[in-house]
Backbone as CSV, one residue per row, in Angstrom:
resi,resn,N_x,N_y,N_z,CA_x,CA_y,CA_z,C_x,C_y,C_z
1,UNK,51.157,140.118,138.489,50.800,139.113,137.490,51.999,138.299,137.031
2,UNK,53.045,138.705,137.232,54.357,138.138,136.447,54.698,138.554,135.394
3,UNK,55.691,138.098,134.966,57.019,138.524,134.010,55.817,137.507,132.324
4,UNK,56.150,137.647,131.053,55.304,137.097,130.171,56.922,137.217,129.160
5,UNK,57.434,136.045,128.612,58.224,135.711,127.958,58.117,134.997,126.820
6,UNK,58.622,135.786,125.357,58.207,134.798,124.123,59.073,134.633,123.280
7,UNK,60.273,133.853,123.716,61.466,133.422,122.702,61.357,132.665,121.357
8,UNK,62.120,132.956,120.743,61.930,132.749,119.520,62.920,131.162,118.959
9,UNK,63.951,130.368,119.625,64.712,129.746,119.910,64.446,128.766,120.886
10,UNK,64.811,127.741,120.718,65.225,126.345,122.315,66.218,127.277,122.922
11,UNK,67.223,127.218,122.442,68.415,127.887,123.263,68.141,129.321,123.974
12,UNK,67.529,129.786,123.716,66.782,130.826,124.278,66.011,130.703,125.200
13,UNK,65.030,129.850,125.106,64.324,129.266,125.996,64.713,128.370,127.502
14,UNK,66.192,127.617,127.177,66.394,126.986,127.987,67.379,128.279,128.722
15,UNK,67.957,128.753,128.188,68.416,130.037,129.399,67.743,131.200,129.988
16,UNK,66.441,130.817,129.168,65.672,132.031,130.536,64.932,131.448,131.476
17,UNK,64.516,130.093,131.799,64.391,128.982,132.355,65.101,128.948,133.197
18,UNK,66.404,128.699,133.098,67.927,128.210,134.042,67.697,129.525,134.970
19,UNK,67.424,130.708,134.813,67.588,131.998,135.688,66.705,132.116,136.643
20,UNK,65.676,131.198,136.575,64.775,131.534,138.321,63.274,130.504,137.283
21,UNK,62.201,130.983,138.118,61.183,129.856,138.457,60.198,130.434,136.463
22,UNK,60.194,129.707,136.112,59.563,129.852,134.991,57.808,128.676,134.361
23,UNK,57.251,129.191,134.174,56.077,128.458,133.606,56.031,128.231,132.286
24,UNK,56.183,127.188,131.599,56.131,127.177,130.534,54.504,126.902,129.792
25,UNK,54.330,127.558,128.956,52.876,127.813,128.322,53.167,127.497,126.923
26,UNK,52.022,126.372,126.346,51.763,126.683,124.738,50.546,127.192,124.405
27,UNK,49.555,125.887,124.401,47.930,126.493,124.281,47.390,127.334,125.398
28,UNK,47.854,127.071,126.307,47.718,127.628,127.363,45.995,127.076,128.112
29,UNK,45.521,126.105,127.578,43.956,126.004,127.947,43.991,125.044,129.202
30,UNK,45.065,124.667,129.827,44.643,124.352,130.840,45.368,125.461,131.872
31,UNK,46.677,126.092,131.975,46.725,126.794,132.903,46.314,127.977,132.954
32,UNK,45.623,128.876,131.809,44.440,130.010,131.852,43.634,129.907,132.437
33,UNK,42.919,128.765,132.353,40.908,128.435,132.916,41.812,128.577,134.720
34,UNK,42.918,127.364,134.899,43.008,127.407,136.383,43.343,128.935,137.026
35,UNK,44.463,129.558,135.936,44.469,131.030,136.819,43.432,131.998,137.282
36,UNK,42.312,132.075,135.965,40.896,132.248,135.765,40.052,131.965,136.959
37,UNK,40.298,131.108,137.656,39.412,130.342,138.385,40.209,131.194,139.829
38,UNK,41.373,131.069,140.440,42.221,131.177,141.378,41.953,132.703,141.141
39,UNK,41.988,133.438,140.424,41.436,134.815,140.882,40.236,135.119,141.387
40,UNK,39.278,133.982,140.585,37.947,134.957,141.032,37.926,134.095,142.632
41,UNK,38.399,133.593,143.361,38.649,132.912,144.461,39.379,133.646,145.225
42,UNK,39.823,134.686,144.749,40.835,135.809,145.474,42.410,135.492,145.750
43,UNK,43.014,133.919,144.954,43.625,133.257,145.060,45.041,133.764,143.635
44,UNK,44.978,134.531,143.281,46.050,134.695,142.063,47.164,134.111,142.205
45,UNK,47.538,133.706,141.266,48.905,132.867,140.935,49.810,133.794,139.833
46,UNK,50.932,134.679,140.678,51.587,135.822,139.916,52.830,134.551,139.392
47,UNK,52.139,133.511,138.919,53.702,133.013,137.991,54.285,133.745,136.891
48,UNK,56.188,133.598,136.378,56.614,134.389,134.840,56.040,133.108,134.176
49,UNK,55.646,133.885,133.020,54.848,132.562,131.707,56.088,132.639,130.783
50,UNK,56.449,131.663,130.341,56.998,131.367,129.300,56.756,130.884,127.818
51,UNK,56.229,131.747,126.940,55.552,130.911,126.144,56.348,130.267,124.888
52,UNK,56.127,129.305,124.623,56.890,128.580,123.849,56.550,128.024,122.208
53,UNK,55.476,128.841,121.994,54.773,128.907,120.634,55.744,129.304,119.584
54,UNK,56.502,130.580,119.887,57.319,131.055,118.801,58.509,129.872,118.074
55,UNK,58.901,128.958,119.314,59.843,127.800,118.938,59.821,126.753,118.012
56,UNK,60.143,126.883,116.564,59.685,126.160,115.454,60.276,124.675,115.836
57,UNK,61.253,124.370,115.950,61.500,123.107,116.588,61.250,122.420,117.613
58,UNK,59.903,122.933,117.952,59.087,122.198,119.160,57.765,121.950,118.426
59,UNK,57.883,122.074,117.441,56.541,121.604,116.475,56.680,120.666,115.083
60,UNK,55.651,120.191,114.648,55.567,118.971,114.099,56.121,117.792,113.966
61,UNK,56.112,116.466,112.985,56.062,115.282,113.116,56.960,115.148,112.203
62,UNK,58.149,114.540,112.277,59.027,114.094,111.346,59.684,112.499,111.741
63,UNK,60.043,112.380,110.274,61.095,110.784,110.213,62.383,110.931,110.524
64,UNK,63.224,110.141,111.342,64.767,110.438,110.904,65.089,109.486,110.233
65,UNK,66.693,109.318,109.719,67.240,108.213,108.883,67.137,107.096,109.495
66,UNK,67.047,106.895,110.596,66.956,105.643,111.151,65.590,105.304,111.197
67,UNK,64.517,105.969,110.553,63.115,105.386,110.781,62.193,105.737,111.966
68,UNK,62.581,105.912,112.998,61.951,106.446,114.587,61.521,107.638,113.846
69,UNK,60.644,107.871,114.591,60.017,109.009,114.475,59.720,110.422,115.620
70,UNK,59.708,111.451,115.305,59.965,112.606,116.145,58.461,113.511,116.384
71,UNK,57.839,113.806,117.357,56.537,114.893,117.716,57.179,115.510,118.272
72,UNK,57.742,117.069,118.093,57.536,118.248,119.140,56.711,118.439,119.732
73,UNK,57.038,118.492,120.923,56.458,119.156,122.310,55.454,120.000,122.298
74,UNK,55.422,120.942,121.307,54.233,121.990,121.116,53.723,121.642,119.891
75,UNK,53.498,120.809,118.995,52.648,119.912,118.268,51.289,120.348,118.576
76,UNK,50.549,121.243,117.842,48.715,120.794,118.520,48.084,119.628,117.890
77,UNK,47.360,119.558,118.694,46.272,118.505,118.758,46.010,118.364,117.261
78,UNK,45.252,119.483,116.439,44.814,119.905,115.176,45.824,119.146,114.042
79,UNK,47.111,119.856,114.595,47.852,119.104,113.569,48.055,117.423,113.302
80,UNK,47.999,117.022,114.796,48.166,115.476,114.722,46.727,114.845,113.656
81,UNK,45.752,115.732,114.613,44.603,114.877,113.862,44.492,114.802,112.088
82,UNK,45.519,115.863,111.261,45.490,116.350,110.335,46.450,115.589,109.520
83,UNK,47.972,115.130,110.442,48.744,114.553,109.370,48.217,113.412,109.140
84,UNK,48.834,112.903,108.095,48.739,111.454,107.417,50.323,110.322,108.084
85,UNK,49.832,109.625,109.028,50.656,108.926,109.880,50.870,107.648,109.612
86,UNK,51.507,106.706,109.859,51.921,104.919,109.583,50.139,104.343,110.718
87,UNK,49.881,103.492,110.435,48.668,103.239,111.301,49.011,102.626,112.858
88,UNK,50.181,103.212,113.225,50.536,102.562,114.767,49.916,104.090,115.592
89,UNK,49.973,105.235,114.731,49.220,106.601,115.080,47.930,106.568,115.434
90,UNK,47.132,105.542,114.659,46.100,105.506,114.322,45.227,105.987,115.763
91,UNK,45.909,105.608,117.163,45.248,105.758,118.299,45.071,106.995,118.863
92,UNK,46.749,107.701,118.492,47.215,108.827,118.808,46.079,109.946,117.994
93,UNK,45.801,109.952,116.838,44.906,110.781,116.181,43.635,110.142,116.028
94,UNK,42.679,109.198,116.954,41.607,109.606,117.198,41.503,110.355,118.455
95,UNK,42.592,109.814,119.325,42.780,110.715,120.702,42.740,112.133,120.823
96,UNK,43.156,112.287,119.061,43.380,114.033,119.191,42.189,114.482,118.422
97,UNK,41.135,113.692,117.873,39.781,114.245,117.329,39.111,114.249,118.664
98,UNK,39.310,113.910,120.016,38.360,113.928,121.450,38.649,114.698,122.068
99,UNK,40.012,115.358,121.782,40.582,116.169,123.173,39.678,117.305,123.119
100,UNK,38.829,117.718,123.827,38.180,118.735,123.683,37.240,118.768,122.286
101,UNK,36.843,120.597,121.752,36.213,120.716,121.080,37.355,121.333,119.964
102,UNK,37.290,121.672,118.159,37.826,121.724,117.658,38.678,123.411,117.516
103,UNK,38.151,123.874,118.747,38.572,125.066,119.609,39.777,124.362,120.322
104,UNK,39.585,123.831,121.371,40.838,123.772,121.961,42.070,122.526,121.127
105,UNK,41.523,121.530,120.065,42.341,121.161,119.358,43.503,121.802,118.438
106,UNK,42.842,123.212,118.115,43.836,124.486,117.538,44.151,124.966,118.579
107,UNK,44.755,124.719,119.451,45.572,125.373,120.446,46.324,124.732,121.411
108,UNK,45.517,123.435,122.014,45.991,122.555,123.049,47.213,121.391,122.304
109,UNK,48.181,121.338,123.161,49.589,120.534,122.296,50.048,119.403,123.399
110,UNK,49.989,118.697,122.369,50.704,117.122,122.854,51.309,117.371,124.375
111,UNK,52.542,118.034,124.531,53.584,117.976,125.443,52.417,118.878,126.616
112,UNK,51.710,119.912,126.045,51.202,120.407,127.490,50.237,119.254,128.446
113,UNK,49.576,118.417,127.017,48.885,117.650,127.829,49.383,116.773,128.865
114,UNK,51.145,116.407,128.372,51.712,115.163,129.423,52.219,116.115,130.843
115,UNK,52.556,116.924,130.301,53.090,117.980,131.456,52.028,118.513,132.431
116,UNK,50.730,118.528,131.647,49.867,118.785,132.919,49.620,117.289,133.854
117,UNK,49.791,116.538,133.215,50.311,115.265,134.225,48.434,114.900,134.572
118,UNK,47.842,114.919,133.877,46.194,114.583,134.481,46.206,113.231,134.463
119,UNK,45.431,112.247,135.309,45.013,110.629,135.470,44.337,110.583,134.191
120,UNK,43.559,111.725,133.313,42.566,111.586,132.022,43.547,111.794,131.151
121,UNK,44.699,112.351,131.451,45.482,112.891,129.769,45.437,112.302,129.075
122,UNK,44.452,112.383,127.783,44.196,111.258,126.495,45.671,111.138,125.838
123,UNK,46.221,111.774,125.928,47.925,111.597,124.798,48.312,110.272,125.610
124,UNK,48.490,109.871,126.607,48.791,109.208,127.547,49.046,107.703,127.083
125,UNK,47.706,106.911,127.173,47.717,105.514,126.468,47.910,105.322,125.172
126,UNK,47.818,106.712,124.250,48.367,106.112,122.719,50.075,105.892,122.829
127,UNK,50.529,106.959,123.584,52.123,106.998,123.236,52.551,106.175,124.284
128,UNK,51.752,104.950,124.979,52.486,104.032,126.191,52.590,103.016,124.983
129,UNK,51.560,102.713,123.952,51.220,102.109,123.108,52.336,102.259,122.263
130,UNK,52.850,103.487,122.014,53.786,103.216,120.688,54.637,103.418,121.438
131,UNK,55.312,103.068,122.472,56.508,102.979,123.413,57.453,104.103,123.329
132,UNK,56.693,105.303,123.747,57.288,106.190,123.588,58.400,107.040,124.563
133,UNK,59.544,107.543,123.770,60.444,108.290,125.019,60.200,109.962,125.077
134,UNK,60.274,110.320,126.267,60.470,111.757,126.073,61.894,112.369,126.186
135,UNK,61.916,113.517,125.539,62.969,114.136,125.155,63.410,115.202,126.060
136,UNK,63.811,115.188,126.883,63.785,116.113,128.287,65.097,117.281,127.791
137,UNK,65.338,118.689,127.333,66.570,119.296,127.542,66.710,120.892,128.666
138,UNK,67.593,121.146,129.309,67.989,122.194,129.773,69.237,122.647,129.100
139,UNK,69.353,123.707,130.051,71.184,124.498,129.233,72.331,123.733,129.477
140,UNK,72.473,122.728,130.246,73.150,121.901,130.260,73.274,120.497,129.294
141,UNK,71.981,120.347,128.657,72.219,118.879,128.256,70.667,118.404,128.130
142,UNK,70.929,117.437,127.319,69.256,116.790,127.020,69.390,115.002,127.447
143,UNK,68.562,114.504,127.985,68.311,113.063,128.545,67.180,112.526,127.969
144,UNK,66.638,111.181,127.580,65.557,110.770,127.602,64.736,109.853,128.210
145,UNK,63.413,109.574,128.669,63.026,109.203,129.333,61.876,108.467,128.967
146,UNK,61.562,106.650,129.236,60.460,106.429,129.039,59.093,107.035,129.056
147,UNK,58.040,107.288,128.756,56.893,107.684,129.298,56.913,107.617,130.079
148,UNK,56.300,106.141,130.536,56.201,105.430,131.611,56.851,105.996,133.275
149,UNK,58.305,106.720,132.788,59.034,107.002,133.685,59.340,108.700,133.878
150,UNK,58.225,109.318,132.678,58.048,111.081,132.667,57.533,111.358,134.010
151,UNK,56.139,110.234,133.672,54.541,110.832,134.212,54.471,109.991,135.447
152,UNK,54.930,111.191,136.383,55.468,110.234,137.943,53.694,110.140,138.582
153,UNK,52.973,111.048,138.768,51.517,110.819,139.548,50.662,111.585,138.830
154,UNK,49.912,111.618,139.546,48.808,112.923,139.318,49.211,114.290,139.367
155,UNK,49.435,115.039,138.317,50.084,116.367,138.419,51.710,116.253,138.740
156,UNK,52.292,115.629,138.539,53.689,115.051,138.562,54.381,114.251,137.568
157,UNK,55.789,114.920,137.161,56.431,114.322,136.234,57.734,114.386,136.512
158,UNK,58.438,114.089,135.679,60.241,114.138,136.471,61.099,115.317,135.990
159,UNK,60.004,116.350,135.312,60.639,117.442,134.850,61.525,118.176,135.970
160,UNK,62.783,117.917,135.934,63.368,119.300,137.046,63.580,120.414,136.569
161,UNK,64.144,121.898,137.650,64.105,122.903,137.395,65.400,122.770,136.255
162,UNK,64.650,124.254,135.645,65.205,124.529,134.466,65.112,123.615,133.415
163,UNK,64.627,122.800,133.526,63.976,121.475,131.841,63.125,121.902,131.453
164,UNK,62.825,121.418,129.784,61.806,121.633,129.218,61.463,120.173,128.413
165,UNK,60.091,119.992,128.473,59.738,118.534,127.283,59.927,119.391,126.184
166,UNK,60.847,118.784,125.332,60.887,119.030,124.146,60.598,118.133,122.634
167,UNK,60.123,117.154,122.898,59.717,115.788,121.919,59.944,114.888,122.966
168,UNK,58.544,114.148,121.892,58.235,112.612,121.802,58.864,111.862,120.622
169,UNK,59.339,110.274,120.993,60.543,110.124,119.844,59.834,108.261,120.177
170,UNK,59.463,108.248,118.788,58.638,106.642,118.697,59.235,105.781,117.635
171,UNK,59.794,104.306,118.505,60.226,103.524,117.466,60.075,103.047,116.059
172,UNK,60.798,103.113,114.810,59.801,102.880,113.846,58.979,101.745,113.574
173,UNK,59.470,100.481,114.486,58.517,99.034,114.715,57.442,99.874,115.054
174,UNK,56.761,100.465,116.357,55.977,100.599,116.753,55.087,101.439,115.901
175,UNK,55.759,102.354,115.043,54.489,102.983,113.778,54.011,102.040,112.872
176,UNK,54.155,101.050,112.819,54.000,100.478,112.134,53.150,99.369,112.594
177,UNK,52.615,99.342,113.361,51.420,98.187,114.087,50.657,98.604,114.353
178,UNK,49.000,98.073,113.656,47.538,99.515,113.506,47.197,99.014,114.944
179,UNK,46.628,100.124,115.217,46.257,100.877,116.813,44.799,101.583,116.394
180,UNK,44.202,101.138,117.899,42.821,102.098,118.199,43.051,102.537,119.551
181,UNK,41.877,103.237,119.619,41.553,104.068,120.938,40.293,104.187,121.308
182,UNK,40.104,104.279,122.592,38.634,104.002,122.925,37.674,104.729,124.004
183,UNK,37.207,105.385,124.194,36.860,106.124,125.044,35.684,106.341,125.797
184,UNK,35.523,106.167,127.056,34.293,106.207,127.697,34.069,107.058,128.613
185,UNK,32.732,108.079,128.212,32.724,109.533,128.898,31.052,109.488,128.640
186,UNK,30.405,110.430,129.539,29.086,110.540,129.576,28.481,111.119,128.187
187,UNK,29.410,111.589,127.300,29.468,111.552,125.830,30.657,111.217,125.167
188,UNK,30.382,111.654,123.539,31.292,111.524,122.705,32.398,111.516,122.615
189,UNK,32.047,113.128,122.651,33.078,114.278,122.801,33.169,115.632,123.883
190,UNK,33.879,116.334,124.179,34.015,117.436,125.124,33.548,117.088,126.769
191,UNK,34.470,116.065,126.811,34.309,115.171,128.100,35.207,114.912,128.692
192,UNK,35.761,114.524,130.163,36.453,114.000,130.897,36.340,112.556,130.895
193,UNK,37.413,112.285,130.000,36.949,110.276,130.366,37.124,109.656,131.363
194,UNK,35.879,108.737,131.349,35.720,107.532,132.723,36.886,106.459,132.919
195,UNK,36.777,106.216,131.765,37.881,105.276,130.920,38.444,105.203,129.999
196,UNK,39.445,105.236,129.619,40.440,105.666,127.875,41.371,103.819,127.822
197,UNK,40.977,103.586,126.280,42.578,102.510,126.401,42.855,102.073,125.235
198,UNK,44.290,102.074,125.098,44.768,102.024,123.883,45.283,100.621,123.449
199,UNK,45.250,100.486,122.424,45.906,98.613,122.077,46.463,98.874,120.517
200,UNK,47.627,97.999,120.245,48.173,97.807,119.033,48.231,96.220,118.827
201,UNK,48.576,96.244,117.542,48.239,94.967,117.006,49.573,93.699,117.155
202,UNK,50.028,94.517,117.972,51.507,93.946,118.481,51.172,93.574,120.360
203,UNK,50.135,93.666,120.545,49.933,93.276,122.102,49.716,93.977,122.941
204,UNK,50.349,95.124,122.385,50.355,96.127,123.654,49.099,96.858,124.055
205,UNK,49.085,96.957,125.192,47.772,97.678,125.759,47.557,98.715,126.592
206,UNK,46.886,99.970,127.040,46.880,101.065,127.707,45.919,101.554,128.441
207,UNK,45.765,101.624,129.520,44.402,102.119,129.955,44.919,103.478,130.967
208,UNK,44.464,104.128,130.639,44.025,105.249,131.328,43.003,105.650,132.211
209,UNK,42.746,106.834,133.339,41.693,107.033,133.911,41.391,106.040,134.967
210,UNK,42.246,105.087,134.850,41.801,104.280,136.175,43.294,103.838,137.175
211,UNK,44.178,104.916,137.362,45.084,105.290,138.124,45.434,106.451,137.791
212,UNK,46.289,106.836,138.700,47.215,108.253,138.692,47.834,108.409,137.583
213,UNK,48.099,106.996,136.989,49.246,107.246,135.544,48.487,105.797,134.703
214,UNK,48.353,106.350,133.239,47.551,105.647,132.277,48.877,104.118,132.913
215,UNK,48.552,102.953,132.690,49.659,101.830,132.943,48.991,100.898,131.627
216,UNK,49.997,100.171,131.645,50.377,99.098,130.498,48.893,97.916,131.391
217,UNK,48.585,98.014,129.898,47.347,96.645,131.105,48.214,95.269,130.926
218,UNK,47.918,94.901,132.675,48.593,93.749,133.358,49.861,93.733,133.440
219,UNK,50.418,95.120,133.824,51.706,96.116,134.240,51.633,95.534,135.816
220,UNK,53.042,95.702,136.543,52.509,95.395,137.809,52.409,96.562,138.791
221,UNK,51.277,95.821,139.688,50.850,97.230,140.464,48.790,96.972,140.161
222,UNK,48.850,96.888,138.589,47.769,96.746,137.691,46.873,98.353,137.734
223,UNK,45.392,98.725,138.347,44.700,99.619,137.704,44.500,99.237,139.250
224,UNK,44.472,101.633,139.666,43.575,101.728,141.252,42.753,102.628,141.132
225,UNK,41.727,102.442,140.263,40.570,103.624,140.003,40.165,104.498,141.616
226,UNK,39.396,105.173,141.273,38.931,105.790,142.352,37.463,105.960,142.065
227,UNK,36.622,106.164,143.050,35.482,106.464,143.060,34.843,108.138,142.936
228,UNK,34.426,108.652,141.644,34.508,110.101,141.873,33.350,110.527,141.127
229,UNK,32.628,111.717,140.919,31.384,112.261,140.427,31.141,111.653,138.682
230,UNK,32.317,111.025,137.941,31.651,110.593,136.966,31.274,108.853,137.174
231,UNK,31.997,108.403,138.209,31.855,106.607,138.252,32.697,106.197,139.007
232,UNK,31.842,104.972,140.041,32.684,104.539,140.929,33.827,103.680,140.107
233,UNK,34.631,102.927,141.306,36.227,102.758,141.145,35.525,101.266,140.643
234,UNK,34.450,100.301,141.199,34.106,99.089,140.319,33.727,99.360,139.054
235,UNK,33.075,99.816,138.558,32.727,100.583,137.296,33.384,100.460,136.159
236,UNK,35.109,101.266,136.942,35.661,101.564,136.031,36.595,100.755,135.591
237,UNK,37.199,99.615,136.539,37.237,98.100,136.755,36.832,97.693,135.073
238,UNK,35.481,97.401,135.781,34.821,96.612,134.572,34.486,97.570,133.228
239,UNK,34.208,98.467,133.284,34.632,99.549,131.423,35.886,98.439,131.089
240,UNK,36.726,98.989,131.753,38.416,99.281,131.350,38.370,97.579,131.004
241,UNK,38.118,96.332,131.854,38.301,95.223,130.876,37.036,95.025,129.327
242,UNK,36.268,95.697,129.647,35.287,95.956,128.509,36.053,96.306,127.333
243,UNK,36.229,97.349,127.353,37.232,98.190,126.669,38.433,97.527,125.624
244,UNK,39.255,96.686,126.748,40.572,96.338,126.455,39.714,94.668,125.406
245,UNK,39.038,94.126,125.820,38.206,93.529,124.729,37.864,93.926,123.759
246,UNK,37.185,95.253,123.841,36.461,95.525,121.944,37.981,96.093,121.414
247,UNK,38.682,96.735,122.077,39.861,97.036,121.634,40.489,95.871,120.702
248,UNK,40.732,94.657,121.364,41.314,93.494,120.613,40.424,93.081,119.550
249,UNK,39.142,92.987,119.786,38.455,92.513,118.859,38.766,93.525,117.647
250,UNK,38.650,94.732,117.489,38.461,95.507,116.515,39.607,95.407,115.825
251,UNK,40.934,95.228,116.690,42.214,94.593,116.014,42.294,93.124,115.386
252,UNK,41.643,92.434,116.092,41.389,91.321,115.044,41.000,91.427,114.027
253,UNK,39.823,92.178,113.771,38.786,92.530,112.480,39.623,92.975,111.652
């Protein structure tokens, strides 16, 4: 089954990391269900887990003196939807009243969602929206990195061995320009979206679900949906400019 590790420290964390192949775990709700699944398939995955819950400085939302603002990495969902934020959030915490049901919102966290790297990851288009960097550190040293330039494909990011996401770090212009979010799934809630997209009142725009990586709408490259069991790739085409319309409109209003 593997090695199960629960440091209490970053610095702790990043040196048991540096020593051989490590998994890092918070909520753990997406890589449980998959191990879950890979056993009863006869398929087990003996990864060491690392869990990273105990690490108080990988959690919640703070200001610095300069105004930017800081999300730890293991942030849940629950909490985002809970604080009281500048209205450039505003996208980011309806995103986190959808992620699931209010089960996996107490458990599932910001950073696991970017790290699982999904084409649906709802965190995705709010924080392209508030131009967000990630905070990448190992035992050597910490770097940061556009979004844009984390979340390399589908299930791919630029995390190398021995790194950990450790925060999201958002300009204070950008908290400060009201934002929605929008979502289109065969329901409400407790869904895989067809289409997700985010807009602020500063221009910026986000769509998700209709490439490998949520992109800036009219980014170049633009949107390469695919055709798959919830909606073909025209479909999602036309949602996603649907979308990026009521989006503006509702910012007009």
């Amino acid at each position: 089954m593997g090695e199960y590790r629960r440091p209490r420290g970053l610095r702790e964390a990043l040196s048991i990391l540096s020593d051989g192949p490590w998994r890092p775990i918070a909520g753990g709700t997406d890589i449980f269900p998959a191990r879950a699944h890979a056993m009863a398939w006869g398929a087990p995955t003996p990864e060491n887990l690392l869990d990273i819950t105990g690490i108080e400085e990988l959690r919640g939302v703070s200001r610095g003196a300069d105004g930017n603002w800081r999300i730890g990495a293991a942030t849940r969902w629950a909490a985002l939807r809970e604080t009281v934020l500048p209205p450039g959030f505003d996208a980011l915490r309806t995103a986190a009243r959808q992620v699931g049901g209010r089960q996996i919102q107490a458990r599932a966290t910001l950073g696991g969602n970017l790290c699982n790297a999904s084409p649906a990851a709802d965190g995705v288009p709010p924080l392209l929206v508030l131009d967000a960097e990630a905070e990448i550190a190992s035992r050597e040293g910490s770097r940061r990195l556009k979004l844009g330039d984390f979340i390399l494909g589908n299930r791919r990011t630029a995390l190398m061995a021995g790194e950990l996401l450790v925060a999201l770090h958002i300009p204070a212009h950008a908290a400060e320009s009201p934002s929605v979010f929008l979502k289109l799934g065969a329901r409400a809630h407790l869904v895989i979206s067809i289409v997700m997209v985010a807009a602020n009142a500063a221009g910026r725009v986000a769509v998700g679900s209709c490439s490998e990586v949520a992109r800036l709408w009219g980014a170049e490259g633009g949107l390469s949906p695919i055709d798959d069991v919830r909606a073909t790739a025209d479909y999602r085409v036309a949602a996603a400019a649907e979308l990026v319309f009521r989006a503006r409109e509702s910012l007009a209003a």
